[in-house]
C-alpha positions as CSV (number, residue, x, y, z in Angstrom):
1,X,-33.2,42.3,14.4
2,X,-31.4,40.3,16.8
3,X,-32.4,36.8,15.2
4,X,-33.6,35.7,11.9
5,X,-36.3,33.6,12.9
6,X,-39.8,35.4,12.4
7,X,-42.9,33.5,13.9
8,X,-46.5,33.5,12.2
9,X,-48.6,34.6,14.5
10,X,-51.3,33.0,12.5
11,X,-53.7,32.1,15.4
12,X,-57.4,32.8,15.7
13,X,-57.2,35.2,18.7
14,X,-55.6,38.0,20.2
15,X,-55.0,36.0,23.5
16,X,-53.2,33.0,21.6
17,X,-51.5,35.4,20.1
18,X,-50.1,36.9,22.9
19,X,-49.5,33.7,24.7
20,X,-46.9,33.0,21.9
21,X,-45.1,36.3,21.8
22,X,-44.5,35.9,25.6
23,X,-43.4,32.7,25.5
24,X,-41.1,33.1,22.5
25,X,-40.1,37.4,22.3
26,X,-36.6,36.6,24.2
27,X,-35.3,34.0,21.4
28,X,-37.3,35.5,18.5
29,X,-36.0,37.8,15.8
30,X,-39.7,39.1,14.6
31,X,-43.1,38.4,14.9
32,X,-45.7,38.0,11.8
33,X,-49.2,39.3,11.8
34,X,-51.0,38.4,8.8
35,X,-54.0,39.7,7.5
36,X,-56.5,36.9,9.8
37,X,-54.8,38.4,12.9
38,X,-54.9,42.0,11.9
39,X,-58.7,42.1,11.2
40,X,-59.3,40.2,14.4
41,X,-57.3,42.2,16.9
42,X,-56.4,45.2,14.8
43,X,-53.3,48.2,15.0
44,X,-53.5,47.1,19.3
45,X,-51.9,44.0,18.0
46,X,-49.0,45.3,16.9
47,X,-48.8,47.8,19.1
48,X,-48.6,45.1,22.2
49,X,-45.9,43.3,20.3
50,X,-43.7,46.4,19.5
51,X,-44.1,47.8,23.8
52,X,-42.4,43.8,24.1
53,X,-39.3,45.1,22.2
54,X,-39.9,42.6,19.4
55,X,-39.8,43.3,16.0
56,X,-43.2,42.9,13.7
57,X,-43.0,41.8,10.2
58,X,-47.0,42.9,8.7
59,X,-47.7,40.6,5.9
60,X,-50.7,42.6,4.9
61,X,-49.8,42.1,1.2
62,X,-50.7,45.5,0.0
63,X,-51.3,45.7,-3.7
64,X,-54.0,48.6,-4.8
65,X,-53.2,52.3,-6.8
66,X,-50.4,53.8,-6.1
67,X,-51.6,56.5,-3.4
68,X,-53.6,53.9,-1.3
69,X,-50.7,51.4,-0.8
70,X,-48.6,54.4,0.1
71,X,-50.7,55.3,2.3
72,X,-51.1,51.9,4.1
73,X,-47.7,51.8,4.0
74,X,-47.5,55.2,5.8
75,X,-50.1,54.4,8.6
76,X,-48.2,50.7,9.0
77,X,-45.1,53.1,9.2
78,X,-46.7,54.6,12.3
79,X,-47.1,51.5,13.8
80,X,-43.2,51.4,13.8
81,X,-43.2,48.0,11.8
82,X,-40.2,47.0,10.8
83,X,-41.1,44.9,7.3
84,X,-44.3,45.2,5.3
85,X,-45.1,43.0,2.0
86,X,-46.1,45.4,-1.1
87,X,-47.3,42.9,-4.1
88,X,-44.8,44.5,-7.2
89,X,-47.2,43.9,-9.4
90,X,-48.5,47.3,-8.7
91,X,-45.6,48.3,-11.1
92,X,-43.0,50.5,-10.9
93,X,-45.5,53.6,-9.5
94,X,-47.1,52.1,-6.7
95,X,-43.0,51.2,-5.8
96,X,-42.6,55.4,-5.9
97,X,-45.4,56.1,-4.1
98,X,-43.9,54.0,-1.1
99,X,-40.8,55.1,-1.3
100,X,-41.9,58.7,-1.0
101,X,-44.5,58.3,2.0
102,X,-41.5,56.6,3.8
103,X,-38.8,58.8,2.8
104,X,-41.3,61.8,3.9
105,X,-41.9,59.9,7.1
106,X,-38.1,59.6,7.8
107,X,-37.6,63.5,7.7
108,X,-40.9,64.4,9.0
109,X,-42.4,65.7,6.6
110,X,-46.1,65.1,5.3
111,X,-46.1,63.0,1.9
112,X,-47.3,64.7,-1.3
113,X,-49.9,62.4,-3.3
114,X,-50.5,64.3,-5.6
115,X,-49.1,63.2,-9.3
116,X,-48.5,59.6,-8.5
């Protein structure tokens, strides 16, 4: 990240949204989609943000069973975010179970879910 400065993008539309990554993207570090602007615009959001070059910080706040915040954490992975928030009160499994599906996303490979 070439700055530490991360702007919420906690607007009610995609558009305003947009406006602000276009004005700010060349002094900003990252760019915050919460959980407001996700359901509103969805994965496009952060897809639009990323093809700018900017970072995207996803403050989704996962916190379920272990194999569904993996999971999410694997299809935000896909969506080439750069920082995700994972509620540790999930406990020391649900910590695991991300660290696999990334690790098995680093090499490739498909994650196992099984005994989680």
């Amino acid at each position: 990240m070439r700055n530490p400065i991360i702007v919420a993008l906690d607007v009610p539309t995609q558009q305003a949204a947009q406006s602000l990554v276009e004005q700010l993207e060349p002094m900003i570090g990252a760019f915050k989609v919460g959980k407001e602007l996700f359901v509103r615009a969805g994965p496009d959001i952060v897809r639009w943000i990323r093809a700018t070059g900017a970072s995207v910080f996803m403050d989704l706040k996962f916190l379920d069973i272990p194999n569904t915040v993996a999971r999410a954490v694997e299809a935000a992975t896909h969506l080439d975010v750069q920082m995700l928030t994972i509620h540790t009160s999930g406990g020391s499994s649900v910590l695991r179970a991300v660290r696999a599906a990334r690790t098995a996303h680093r090499l490739g490979r498909t994650p196992r879910w099984c005994g989680w």
